[in-house]
Backbone bond lengths (Angstrom), bond angles and torsions (degrees), N, CA, C in turn:
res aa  C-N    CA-C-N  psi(-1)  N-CA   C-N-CA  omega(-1)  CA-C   N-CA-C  phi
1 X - - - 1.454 - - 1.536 107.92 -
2 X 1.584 108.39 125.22 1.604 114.11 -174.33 1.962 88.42 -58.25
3 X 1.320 88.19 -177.31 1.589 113.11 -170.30 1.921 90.21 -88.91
4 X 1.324 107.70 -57.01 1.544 96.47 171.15 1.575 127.50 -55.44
5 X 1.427 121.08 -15.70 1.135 112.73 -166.31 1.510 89.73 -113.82
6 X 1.144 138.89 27.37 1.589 157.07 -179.27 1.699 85.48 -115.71
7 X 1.255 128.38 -71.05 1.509 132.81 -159.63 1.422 82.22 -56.04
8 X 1.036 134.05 -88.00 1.354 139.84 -150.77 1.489 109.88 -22.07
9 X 1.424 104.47 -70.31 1.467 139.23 168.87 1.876 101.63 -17.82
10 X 1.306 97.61 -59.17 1.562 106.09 -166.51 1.445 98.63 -84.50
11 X 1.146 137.20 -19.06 1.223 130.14 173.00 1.390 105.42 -73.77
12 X 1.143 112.97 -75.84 1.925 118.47 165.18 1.594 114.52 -14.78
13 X 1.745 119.88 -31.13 1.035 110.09 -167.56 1.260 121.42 -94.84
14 X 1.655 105.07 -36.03 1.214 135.67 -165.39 2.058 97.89 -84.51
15 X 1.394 112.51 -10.62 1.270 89.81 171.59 1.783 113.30 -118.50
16 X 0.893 125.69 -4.90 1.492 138.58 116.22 1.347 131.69 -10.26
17 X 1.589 115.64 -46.43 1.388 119.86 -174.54 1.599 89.48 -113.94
18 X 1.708 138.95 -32.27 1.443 108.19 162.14 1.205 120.24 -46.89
19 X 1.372 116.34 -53.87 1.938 136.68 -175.18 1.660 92.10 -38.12
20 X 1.657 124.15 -62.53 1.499 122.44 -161.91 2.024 94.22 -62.85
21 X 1.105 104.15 -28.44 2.103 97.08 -163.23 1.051 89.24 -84.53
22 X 1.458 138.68 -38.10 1.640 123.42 -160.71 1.869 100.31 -79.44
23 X 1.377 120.97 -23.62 1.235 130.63 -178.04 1.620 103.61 -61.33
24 X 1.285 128.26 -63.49 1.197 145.69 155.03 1.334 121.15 -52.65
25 X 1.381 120.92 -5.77 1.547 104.88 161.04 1.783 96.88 -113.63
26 X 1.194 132.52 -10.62 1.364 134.58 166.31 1.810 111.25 -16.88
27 X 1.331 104.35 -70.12 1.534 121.90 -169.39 1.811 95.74 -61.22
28 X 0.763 102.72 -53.43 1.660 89.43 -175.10 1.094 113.11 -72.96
29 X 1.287 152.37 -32.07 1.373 157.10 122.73 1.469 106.23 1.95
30 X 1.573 128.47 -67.43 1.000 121.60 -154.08 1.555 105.94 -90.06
31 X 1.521 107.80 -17.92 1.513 137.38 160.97 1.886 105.75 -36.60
32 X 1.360 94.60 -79.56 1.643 107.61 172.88 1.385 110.77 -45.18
33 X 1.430 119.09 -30.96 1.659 114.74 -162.53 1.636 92.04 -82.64
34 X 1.046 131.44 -55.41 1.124 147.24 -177.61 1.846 119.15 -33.88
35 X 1.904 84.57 -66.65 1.727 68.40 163.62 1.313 118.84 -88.43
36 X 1.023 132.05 -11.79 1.617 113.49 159.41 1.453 111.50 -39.44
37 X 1.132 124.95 -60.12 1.108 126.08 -174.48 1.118 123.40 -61.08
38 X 1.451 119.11 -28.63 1.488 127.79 167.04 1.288 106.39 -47.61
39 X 1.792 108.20 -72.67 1.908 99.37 175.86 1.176 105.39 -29.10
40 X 0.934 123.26 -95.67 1.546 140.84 -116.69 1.654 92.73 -76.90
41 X 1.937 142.99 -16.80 1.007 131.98 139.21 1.379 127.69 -55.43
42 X 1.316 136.40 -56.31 1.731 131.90 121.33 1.303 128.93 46.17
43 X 1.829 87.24 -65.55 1.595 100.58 -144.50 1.511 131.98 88.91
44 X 1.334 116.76 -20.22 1.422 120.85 -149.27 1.240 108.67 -87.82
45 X 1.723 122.73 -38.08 1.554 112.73 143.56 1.517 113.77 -130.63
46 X 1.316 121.90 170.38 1.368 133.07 -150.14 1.948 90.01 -93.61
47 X 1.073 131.36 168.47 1.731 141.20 158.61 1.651 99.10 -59.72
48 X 1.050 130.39 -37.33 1.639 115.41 172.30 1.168 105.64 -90.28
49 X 1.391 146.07 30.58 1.612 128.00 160.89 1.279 80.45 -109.26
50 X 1.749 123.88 -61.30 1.432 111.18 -179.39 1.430 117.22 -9.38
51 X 1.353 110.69 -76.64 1.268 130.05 -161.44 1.711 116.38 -49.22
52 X 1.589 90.18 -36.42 1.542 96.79 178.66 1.482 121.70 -82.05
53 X 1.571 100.12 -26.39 1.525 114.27 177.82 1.911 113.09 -61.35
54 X 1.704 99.82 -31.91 1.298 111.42 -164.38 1.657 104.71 -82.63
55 X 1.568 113.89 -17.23 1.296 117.92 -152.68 1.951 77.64 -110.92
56 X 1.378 139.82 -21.96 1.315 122.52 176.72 1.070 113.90 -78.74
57 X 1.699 125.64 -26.06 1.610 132.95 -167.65 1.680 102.58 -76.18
58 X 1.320 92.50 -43.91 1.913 89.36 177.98 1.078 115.74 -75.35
59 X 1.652 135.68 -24.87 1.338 132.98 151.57 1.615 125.01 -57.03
60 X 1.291 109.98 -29.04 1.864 120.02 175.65 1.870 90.08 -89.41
61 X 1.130 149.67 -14.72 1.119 115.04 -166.05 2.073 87.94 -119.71
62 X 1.056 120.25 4.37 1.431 124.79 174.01 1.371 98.21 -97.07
63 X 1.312 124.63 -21.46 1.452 129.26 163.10 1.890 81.47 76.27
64 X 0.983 119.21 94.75 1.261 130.99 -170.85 1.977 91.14 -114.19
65 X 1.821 121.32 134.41 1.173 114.66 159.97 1.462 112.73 -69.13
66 X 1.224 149.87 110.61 1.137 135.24 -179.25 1.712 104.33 -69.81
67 X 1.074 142.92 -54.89 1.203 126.09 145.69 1.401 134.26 43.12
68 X 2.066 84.75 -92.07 1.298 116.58 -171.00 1.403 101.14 -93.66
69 X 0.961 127.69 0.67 1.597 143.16 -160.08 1.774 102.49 -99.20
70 X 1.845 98.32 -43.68 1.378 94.66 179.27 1.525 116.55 -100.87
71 X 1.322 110.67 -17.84 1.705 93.97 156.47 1.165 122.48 -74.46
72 X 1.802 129.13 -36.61 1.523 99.60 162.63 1.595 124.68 -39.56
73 X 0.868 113.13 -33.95 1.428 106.58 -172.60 0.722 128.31 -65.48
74 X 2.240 119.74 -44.83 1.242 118.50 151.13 1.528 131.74 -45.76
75 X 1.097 97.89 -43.86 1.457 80.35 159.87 1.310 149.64 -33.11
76 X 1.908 90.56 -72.95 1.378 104.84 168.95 1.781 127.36 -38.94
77 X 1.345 108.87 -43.02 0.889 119.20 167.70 2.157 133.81 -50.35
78 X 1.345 90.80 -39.61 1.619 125.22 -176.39 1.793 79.41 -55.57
79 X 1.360 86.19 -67.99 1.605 93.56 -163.48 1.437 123.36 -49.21
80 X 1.042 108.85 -44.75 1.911 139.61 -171.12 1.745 80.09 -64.95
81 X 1.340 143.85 -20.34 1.219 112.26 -147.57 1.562 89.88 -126.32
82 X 1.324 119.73 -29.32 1.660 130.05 167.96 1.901 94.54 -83.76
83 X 1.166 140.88 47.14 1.304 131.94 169.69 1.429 90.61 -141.84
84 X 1.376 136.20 -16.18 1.228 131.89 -156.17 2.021 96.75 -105.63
C-alpha cells in the first residue's frame, strides 16, 4: 500500500470515528442548549449571564490563576491601547 493510499485509509478512519463521537455527544449538546434555554425562558438568568456563567465554569474547572489571569489582561489591554 502506497503511502498515499495509507493517508487516505487513516483519514477515512479517523473521520468515521469523529462522525460516531459527535453522534454520541449530539444529545448532550442539545441537552446543554435546552437548559440554557430553560433559564433564560424562566427569567432566572438573562443569555449574557449564561454566557458568563459558561465562560467562569471553564475557567474554575481549567483551574485558571485568576491572578495571573488578570494581569495578563492588563496588559493586554496596556498594549491594545499603545498599538492604537
Amino acid at each position: 500500500m502506497s503511502d498515499e493510499t495509507a493517508k487516505a485509509v487513516h483519514i477515512t478512519e479517523y473521520i468515521k470515528s469523529l462522525s460516531a463521537i459527535e453522534d454520541c455527544i449530539r444529545p448532550y449538546q442539545d441537552q446543554r442548549r435546552d437548559l440554557a434555554r430553560n433559564y433564560v425562558n424562566n427569567k432566572w438568568l438573562s443569555k449574557e449571564e449564561i454566557r458568563l456563567a459558561k465562560k467562569a465554569y471553564r475557567l474554575m474547572s481549567d483551574d485558571i490563576d485568576f491572578e495571573q489571569l488578570g494581569a495578563f489582561y492588563d496588559r493586554a489591554v496596556e498594549a491594545s491601547k499603545e498599538g492604537s
